[in-house]
NUFI-577734 format. One record per residue (C-alpha): residue in one letter; x, y, z. Coordinates in Angstrom, 3 decimals. Example, Ala and Ser with C-alpha at 12.3 -4.5 7.8 and 13.67 -1.06 7.14 Angstrom:
2
   res         xx         yy         zz
     a     12.300     -4.500      7.800
     s     13.670     -1.060      7.140
//
This chain:
597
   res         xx         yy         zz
     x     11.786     15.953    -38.892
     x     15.395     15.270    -39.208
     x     16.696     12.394    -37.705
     x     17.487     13.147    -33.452
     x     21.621     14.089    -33.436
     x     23.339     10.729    -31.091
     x     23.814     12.533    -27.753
     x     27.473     12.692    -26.506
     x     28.645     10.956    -23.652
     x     29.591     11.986    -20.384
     x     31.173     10.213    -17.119
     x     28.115      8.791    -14.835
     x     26.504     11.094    -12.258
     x     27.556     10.773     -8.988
     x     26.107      8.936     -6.264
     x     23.113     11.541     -5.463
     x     22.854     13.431     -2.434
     x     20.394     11.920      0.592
     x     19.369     15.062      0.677
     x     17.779     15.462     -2.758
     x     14.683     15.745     -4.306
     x     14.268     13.300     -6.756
     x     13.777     11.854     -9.815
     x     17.077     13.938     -9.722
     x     17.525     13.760    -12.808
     x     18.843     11.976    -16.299
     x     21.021     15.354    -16.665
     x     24.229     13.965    -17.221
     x     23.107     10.448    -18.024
     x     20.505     12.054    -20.904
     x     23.973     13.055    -22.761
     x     24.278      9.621    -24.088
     x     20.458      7.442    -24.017
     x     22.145      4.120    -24.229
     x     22.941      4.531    -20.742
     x     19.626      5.958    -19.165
     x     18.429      2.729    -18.480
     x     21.939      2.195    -16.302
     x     21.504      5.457    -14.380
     x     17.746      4.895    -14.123
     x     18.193      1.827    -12.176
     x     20.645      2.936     -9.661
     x     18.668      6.543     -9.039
     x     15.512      4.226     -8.682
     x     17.096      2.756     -5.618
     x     18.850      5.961     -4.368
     x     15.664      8.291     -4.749
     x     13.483      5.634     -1.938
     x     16.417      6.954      0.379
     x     15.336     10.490     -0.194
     x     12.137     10.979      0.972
     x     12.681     10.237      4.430
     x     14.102      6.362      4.627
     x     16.921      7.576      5.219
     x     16.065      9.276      8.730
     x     14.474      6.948     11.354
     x     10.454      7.617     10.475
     x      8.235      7.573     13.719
     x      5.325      5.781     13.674
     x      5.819      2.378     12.609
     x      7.140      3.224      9.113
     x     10.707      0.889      8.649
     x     13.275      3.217      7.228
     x     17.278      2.077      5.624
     x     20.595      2.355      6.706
     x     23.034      4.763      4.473
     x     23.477      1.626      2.418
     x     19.653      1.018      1.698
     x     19.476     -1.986      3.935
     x     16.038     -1.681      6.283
     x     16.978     -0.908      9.845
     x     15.111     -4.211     11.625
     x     13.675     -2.588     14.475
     x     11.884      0.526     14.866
     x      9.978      1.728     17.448
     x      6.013      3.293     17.846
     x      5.462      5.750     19.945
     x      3.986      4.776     23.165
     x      0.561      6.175     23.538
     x     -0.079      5.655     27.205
     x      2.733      7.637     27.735
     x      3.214     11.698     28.407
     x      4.201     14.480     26.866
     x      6.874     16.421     28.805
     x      8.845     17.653     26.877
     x      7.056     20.731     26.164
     x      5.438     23.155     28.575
     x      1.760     23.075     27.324
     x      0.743     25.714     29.391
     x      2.297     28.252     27.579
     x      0.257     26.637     23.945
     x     -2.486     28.785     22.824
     x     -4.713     26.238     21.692
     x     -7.445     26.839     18.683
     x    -10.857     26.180     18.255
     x    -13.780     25.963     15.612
     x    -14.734     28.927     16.698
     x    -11.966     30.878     16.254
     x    -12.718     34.287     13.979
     x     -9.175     33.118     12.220
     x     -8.693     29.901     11.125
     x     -5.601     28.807     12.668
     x     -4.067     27.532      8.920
     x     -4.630     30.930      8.215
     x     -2.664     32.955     10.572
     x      0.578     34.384     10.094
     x      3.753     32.258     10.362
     x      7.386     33.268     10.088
     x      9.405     33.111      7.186
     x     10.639     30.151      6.436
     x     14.069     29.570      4.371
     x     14.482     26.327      3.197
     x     17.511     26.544      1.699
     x     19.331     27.146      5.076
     x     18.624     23.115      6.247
     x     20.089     21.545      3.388
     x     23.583     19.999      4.503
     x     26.790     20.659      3.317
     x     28.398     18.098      1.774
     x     26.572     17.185     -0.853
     x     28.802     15.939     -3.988
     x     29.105     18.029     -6.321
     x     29.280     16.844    -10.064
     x     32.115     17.855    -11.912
     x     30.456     17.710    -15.348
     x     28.070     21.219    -14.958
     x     25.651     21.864    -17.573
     x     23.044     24.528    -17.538
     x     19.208     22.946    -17.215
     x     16.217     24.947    -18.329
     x     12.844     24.020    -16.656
     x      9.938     25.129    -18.549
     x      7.014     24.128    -17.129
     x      2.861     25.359    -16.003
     x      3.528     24.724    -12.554
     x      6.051     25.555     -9.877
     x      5.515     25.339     -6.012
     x      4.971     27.378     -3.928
     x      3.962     30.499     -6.570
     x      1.765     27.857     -9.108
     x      1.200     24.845     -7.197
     x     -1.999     22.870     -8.395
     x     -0.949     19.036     -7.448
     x      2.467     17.395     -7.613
     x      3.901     18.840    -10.161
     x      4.666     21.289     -8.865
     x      6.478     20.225     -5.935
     x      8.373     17.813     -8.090
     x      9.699     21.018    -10.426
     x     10.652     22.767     -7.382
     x     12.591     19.946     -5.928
     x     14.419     18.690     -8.586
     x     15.596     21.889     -9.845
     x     16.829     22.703     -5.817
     x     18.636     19.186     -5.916
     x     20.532     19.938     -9.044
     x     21.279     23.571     -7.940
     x     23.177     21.843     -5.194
     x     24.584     19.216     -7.314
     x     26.820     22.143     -8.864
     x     24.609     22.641    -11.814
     x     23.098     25.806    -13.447
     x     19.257     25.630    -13.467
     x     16.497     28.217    -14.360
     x     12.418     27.309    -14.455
     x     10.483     29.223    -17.134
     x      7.047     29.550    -16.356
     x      3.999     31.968    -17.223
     x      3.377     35.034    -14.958
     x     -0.116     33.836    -14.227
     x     -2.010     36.936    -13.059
     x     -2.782     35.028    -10.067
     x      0.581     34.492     -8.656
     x      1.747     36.725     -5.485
     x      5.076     38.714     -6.344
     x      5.535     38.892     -2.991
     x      7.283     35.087     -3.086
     x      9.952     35.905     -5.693
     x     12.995     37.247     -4.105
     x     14.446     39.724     -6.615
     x     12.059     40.231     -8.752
     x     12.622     42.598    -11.781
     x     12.144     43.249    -15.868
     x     14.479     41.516    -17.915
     x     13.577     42.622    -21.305
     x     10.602     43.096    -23.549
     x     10.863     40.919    -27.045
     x      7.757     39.702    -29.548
     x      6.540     35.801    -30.249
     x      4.286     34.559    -32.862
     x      0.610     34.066    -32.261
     x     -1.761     32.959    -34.737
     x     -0.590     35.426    -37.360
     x      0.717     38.086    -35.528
     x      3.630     38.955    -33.162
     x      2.331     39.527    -29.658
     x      4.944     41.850    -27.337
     x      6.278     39.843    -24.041
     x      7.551     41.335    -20.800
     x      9.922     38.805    -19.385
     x     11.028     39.073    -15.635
     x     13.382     37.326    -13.531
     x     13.524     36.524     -9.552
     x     13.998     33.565     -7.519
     x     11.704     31.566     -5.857
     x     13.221     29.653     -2.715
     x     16.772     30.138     -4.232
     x     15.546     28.798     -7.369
     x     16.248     30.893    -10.312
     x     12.955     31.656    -12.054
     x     12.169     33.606    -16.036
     x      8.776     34.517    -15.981
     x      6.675     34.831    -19.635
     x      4.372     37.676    -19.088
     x      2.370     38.290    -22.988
     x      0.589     41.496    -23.340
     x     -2.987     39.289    -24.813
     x     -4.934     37.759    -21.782
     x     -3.359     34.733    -21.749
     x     -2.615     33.394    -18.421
     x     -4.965     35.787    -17.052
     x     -7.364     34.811    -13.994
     x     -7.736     34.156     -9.861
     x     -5.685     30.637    -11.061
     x     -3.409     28.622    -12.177
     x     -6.094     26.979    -14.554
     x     -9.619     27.454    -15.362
     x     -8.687     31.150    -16.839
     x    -11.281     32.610    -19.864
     x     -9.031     32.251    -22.332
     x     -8.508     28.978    -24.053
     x     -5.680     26.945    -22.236
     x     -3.979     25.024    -25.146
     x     -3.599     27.813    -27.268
     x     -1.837     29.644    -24.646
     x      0.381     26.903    -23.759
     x      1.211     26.465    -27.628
     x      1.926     30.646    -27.214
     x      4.116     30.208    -24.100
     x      5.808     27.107    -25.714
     x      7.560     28.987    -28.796
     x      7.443     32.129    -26.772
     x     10.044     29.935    -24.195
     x     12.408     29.350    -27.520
     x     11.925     32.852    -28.574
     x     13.514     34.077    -25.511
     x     16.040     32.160    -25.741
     x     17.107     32.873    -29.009
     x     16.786     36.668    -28.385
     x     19.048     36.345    -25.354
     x     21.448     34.308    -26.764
     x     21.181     31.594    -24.499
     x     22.423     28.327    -25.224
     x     21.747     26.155    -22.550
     x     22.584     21.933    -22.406
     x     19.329     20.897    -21.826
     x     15.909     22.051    -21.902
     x     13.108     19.618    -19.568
     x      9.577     19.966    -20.434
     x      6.894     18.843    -18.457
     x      3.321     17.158    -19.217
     x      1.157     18.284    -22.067
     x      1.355     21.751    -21.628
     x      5.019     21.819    -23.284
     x      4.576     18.719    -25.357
     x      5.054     21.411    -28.498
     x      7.921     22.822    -27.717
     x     10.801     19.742    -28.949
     x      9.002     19.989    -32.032
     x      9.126     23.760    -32.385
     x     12.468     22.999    -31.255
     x     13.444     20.934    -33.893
     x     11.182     21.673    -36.735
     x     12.472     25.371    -36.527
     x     14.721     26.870    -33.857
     x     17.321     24.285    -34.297
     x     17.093     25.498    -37.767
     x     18.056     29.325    -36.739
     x     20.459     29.672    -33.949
     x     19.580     27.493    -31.327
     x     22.037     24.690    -31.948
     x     23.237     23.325    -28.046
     x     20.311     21.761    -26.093
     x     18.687     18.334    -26.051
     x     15.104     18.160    -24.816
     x     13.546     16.037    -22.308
     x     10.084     15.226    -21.776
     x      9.226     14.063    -18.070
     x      5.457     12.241    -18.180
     x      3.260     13.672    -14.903
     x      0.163     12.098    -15.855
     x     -0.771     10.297    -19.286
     x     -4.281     11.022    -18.843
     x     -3.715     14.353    -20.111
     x     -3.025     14.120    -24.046
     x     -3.120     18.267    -25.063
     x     -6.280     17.381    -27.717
     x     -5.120     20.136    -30.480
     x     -7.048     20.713    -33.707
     x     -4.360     20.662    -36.723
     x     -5.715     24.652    -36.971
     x     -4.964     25.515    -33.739
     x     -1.299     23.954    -34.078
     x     -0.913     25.856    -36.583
     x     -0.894     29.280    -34.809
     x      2.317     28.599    -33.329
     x      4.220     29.404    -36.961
     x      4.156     25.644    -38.356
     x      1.792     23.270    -40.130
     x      0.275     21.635    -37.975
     x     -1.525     19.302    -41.083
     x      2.589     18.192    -41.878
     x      2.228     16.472    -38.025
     x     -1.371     14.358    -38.262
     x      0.393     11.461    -38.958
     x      0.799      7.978    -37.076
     x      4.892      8.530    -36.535
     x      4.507     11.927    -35.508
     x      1.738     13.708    -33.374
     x     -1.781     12.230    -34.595
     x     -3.690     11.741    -31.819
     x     -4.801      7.859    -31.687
     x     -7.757      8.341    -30.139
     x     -8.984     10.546    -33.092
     x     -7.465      8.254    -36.360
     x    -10.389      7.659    -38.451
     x    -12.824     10.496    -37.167
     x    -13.570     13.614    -39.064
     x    -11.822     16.339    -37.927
     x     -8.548     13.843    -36.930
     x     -6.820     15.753    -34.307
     x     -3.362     15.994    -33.016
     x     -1.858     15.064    -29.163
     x      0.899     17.521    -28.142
     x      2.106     15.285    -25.483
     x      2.407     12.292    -28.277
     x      4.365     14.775    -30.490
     x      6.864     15.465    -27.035
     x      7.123     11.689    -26.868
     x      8.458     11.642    -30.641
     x     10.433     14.787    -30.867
     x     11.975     14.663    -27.884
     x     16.236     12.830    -27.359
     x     14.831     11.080    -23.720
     x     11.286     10.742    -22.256
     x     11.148      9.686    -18.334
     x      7.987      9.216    -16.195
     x      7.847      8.978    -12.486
     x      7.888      5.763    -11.443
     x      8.987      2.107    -12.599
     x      5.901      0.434    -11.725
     x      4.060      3.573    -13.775
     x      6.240      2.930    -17.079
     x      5.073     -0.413    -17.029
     x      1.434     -0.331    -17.040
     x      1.763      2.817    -19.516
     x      3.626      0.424    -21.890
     x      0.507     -2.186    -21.395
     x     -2.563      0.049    -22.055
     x     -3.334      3.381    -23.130
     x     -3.796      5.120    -25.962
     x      0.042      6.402    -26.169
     x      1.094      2.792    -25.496
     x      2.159      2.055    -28.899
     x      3.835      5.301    -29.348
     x      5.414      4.674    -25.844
     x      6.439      1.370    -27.260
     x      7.882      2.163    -30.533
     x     10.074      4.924    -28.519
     x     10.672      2.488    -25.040
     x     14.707      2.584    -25.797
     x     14.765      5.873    -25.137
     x     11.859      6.405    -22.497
     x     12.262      4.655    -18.458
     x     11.059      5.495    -15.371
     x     12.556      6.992    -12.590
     x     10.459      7.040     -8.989
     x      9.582     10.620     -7.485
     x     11.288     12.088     -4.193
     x     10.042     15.025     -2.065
     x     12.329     17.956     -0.943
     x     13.404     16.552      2.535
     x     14.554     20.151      3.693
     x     10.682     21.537      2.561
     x      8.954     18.467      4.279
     x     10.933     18.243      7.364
     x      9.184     17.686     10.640
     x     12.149     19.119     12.614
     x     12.077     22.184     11.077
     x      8.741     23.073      9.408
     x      7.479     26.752     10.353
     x      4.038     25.672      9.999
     x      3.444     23.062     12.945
     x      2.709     23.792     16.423
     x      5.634     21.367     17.952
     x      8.624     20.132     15.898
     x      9.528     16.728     16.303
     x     12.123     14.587     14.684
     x     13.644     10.629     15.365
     x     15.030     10.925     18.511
     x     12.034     12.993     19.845
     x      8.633     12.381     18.838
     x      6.610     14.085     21.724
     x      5.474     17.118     19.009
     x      3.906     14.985     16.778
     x      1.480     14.206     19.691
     x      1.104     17.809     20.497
     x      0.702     18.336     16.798
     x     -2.589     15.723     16.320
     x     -4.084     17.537     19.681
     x     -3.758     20.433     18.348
     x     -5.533     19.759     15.486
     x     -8.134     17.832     16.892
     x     -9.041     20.537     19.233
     x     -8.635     22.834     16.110
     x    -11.197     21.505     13.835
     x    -12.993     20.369     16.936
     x    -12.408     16.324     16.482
     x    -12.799     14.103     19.946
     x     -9.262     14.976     21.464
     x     -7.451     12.158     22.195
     x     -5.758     13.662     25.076
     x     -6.312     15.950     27.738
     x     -3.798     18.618     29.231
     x     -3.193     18.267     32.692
     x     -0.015     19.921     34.871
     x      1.478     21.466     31.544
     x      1.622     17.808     29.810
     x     -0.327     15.697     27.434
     x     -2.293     12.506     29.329
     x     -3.674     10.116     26.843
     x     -7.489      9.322     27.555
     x     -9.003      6.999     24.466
     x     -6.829      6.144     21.846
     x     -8.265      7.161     18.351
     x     -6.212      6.599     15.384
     x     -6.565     10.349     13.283
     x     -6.600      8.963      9.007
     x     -5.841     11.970      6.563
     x     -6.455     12.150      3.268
     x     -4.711     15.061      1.002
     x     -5.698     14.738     -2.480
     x     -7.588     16.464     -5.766
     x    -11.217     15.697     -6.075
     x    -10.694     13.557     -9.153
     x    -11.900      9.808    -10.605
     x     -8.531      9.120    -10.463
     x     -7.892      9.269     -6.938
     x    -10.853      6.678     -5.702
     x    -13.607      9.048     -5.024
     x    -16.093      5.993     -4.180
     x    -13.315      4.818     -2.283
     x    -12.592      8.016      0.131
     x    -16.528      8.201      0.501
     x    -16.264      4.724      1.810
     x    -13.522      5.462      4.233
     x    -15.215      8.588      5.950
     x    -18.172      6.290      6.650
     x    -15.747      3.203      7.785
     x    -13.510      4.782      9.626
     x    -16.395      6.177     11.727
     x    -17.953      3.053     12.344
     x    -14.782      1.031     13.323
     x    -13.542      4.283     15.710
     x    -11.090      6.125     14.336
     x    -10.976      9.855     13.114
     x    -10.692     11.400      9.129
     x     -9.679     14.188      7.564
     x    -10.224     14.731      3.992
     x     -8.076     18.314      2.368
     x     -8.984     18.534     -1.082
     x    -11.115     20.510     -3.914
     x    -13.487     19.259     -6.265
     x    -12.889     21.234     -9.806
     x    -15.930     19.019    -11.115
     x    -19.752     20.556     -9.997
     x    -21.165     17.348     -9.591
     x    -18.247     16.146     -7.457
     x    -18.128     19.148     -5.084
     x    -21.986     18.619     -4.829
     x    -21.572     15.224     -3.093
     x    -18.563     15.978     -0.888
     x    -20.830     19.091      0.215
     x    -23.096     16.449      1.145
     x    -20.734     14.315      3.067
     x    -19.482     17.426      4.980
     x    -23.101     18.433      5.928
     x    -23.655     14.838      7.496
     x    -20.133     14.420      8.908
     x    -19.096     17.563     10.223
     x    -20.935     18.649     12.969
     x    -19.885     15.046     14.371
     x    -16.685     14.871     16.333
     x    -14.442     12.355     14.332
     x    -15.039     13.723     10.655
     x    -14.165     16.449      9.115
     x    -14.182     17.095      5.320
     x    -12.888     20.091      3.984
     x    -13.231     21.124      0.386
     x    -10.527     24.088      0.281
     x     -7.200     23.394     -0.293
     x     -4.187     24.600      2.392
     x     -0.331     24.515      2.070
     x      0.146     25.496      5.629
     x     -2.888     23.068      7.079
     x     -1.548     19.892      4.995
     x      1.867     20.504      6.618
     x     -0.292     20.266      9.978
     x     -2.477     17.253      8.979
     x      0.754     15.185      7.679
     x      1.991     16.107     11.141
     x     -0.797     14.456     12.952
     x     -1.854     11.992     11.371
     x     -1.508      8.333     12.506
     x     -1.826      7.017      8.731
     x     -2.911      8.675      5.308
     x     -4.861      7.173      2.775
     x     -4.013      7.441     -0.987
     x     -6.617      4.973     -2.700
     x     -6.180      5.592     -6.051
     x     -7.561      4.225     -9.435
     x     -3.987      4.905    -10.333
     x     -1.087      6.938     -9.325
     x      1.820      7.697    -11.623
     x      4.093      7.852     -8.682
     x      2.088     10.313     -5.236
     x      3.649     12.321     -3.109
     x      1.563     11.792     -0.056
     x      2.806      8.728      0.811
     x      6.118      9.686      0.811
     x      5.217     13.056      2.829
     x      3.434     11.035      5.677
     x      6.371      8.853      6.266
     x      8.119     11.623      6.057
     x      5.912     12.880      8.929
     x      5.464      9.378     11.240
     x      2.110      8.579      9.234
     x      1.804      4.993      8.168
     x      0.520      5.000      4.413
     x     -2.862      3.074      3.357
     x     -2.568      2.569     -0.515
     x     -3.910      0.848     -3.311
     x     -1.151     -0.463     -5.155
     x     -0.897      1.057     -8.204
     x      1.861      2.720    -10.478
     x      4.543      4.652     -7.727
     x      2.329      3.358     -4.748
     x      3.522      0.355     -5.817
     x      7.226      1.437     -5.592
     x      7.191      2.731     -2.530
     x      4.741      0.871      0.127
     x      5.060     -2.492      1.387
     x      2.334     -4.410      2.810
     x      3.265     -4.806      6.564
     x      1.348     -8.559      6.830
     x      3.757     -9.503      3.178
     x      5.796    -12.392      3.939
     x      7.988    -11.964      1.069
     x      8.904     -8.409      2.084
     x      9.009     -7.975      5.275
     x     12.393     -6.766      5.069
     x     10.453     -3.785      3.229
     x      7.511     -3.759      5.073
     x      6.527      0.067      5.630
     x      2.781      0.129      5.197
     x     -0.724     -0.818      3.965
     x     -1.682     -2.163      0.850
     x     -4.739     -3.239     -0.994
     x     -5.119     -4.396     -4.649
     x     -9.065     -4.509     -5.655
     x    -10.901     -1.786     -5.956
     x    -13.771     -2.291     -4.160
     x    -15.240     -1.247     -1.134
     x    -14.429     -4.550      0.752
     x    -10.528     -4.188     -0.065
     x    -10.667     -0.920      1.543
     x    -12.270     -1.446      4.825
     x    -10.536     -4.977      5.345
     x     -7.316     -3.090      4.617
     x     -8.117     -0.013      7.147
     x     -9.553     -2.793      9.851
     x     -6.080     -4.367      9.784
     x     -4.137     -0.982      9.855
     x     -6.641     -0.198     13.192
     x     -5.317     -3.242     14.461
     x     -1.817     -2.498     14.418
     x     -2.377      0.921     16.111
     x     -4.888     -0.237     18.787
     x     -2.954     -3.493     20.205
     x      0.374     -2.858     19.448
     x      2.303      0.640     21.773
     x      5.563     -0.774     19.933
     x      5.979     -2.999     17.239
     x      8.920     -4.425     15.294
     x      8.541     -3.390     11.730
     x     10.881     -6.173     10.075
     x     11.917     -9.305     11.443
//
């Protein structure tokens, strides 16, 4: 590989938009990696304003003044009080036994775009931004990824900027959610010998402009996003050079091109091992970092079906995948070879860039490349996740009103038949036993504390409060013993564990919960916690990578001025239910509380 061209320098970004959905990004900062670390540090302050500190957050959750100063005093919502601001009469109220789940009804349309305020700053240095990417919310959402796409391409949209996402037309995605949609073109890309004919198609997808890769082989074929029958990494290998093929064909030169986790870890080095070569001359690449866990293990034959050698990469400097040195057949990491070919490398979170520097098996290739790699913390789309406006809950509520979030947790305590914590009398809510309602929204992984959610249905019982658990179990032996759990806990009335996964019934749990519960192993940056303070739900979280970043123990002396949340560092059992004991505490003796002194 030649050496990486020095990137050209540009002014500094302007101050991003409160609005935003962030890591908004090293766009104009990438043009010259000497001053990343600069623009990282002030977008690492400016993204904790974007997921919701920078609106007054309801339930105990301290939130910052326009200049990221903690407003001292923030008040809970008094539960002995009513509701009356709503007529509750006229609320249709579900049950268990309904033949529809209430999730699953019909809602209006929803268009997001319409809440985001006006005067955001524009940047006057525009560039064009290419996403490409296996996941884009809401047409290929698996986890946060997703969601993260999605926003950050929105943000820069309204920053001034050109952006496009390019992302396989899984079978499985419903063409009904891209506005527009229509062929572009039919061109060929190389496969394993052979070139395989490509329909490409372009829409948008909430405003987002979106390129769709549609091959005429049965790749990306399948009722999901992942699990398909074909193999995975050789059709992410396809839809990496087939990406660069379609932009060569087209003519397109944009300024940068930002790949995402393993699954385009090959494309810089197609980029710059060949297309570079032929006529793509303009972009710079950037890798973001989702979740190291997930290498891309590639046999050097299988890297070789995308048109190069894949034997010239199973070296130390370039793609060799640690893990494998010394074992027979040696094997190659496409995420390690994104790390090297790539001009900047970002991953979501400060706290997550450290500990990925410390262990790991890309740690040394993290380290030899740290000048141009930094982290910059995750933000949520504040006009997607707004309480104020979401389509999906049965009451909005916002700062200055907070009486729908009430209506919201009856309504889904009488929903999934939980103990109501109110009753309705005379058209209003009357509080009768106070019950704090604990969600937890999360993949079925080790990596998200499995031992330590199973722990927390059977605590949170005992010590009277109520759980939700939304997630699905893509291991057998997982979804086995969460059956279990559901079998024991469900036909109680303060449990309720349901292995499915729901965009419209997560907005409704964030809505009513009290707190949510994120007690992971580790956690390059989460979402949740973000989303439930969003929402008025205090966060319980094991700190860890982004958790780390963005929750502040509410009993921490030193930060008080901070102080937000829960926190717990072991990970065992006893960490966990002292942690959730204390967070009971707060919500059974306190009706308001002062968040910072």
């Amino acid at each position: 590989m030649e050496p990486l061209p020095t990137l050209v320098q540009t002014t500094p970004i302007n101050k991003l938009a409160t609005n935003s959905s962030v890591h908004v990004s090293n766009f104009n900062a990438i043009r010259n990696v000497k001053h990343i670390q600069k623009f990282q540090r002030r977008l690492s302050l400016e993204n904790r304003k974007s997921y919701g500190f920078k609106h007054q957050v309801y339930i105990g959750v301290s939130t910052l003044d326009s200049s990221g100063h903690p407003i001292k005093k923030v008040r809970v919502a008094n539960h002995s009080s009513l509701v009356t601001g709503f007529n509750l009469n006229d609320f249709s109220w579900p049950s268990p036994n309904d033949e529809i789940a209430f999730w699953k009804k019909h809602f209006r349309s929803w268009d997001v775009t319409s809440h985001y305020v006006d005067n955001v700053v524009k940047d006057t240095d525009v560039m064009h931004i290419i996403h490409v990417t296996a996941e884009m919310a809401p047409i290929a959402k698996v986890g946060g990824l997703g969601d993260v796409v999605t926003g950050l391409s929105r943000a820069c949209l309204l920053r001034g900027h050109k952006v496009e996402i390019m992302l396989p037309f899984y079978e499985c995605i419903q063409k009904q959610q891209i506005e527009d949609l229509c062929e572009d073109g039919t061109y060929n890309s190389f496969h394993n010998g052979n070139w395989v004919s490509i329909r490409a198609y372009r829409g948008a997808v909430s405003g987002i402009p979106v390129i769709l890769i549609q091959p005429s082989n049965h790749f990306f074929k399948g009722p999901s996003v992942y699990g398909g029958s074909y193999n995975e990494l050789e059709a992410y290998l396809f839809f990496s050079r087939a990406c660069l093929e379609y932009i060569q064909v087209y003519g397109t030169q944009p300024d940068v091109m930002h790949v995402h986790e393993w699954q385009t870890g090959a494309l810089p080095i197609l980029y710059w091992d060949m297309y570079h070569n032929l006529s793509i001359k303009k972009p710079r690449l950037v890798l973001t970092i989702h979740n190291l866990e997930y290498y891309g293990e590639c046999r050097v034959e299988q890297f070789s079906m995308c048109g190069l050698d894949g034997s010239f990469y199973a070296t130390v400097e370039k793609a060799a995948d640690d893990r494998t040195i010394g074992h027979n057949p040696e094997r190659l990491s496409l995420l390690k070879g994104g790390i090297v070919y790539s001009n900047a490398v970002t991953t979501v979170s400060p706290t997550y860039l450290k500990e990925t520097l410390c262990s790991g098996w890309l740690a040394s290739t993290l380290i030899r490349h740290h000048e141009k790699y930094l982290g910059i913390l995750n933000g949520i789309d504040i006009a997607l996740w707004n309480p104020a406006t979401d389509v999906f809950l049965p009451a909005n509520f916002h700062e200055q009103n907070i009486e729908g979030k009430l209506i919201c947790k009856h309504y889904i305590q009488r929903g999934l038949g939980l103990d109501p914590e109110c009753s309705v009398r005379g058209g209003c809510l009357q509080h009768n036993v106070r019950k704090p309602l604990v969600i937890c929204i999360t993949r079925l992984v080790a990596q998200k504390g499995l031992h330590l959610i199973n722990s927390a249905i059977q605590h949170i019982q005992e010590i009277g409060g109520q759980m939700v658990l939304l997630g699905k179990a893509p291991d057998a032996r997982v979804n086995h013993e969460f059956e279990y759990l559901a079998s024991v806990y469900n036909g109680g009335c303060n449990i309720r564990v349901l292995l499915t996964y729901s965009e419209e019934l997560s907005h409704m749990l964030y809505a009513a919960a009290d707190m949510v519960l994120v007690p992971s192993m580790y956690e390059p940056c989460g979402l949740a916690q973000m989303i439930g303070m969003r929402y008025g739900a205090v966060p319980i979280v094991r700190k860890t990578g982004g958790l780390a970043d963005t929750v502040f123990d509410m009993d921490d002396q030193a930060n008080l001025d901070k102080a937000n949340g829960f926190v717990f560092e072991g990970i065992d059992e006893g960490s966990l239910k002292f942690t959730l004991e204390r967070a009971f505490r707060y919500y059974k003796e306190r009706s308001t509380m002062v968040v910072a002194a």
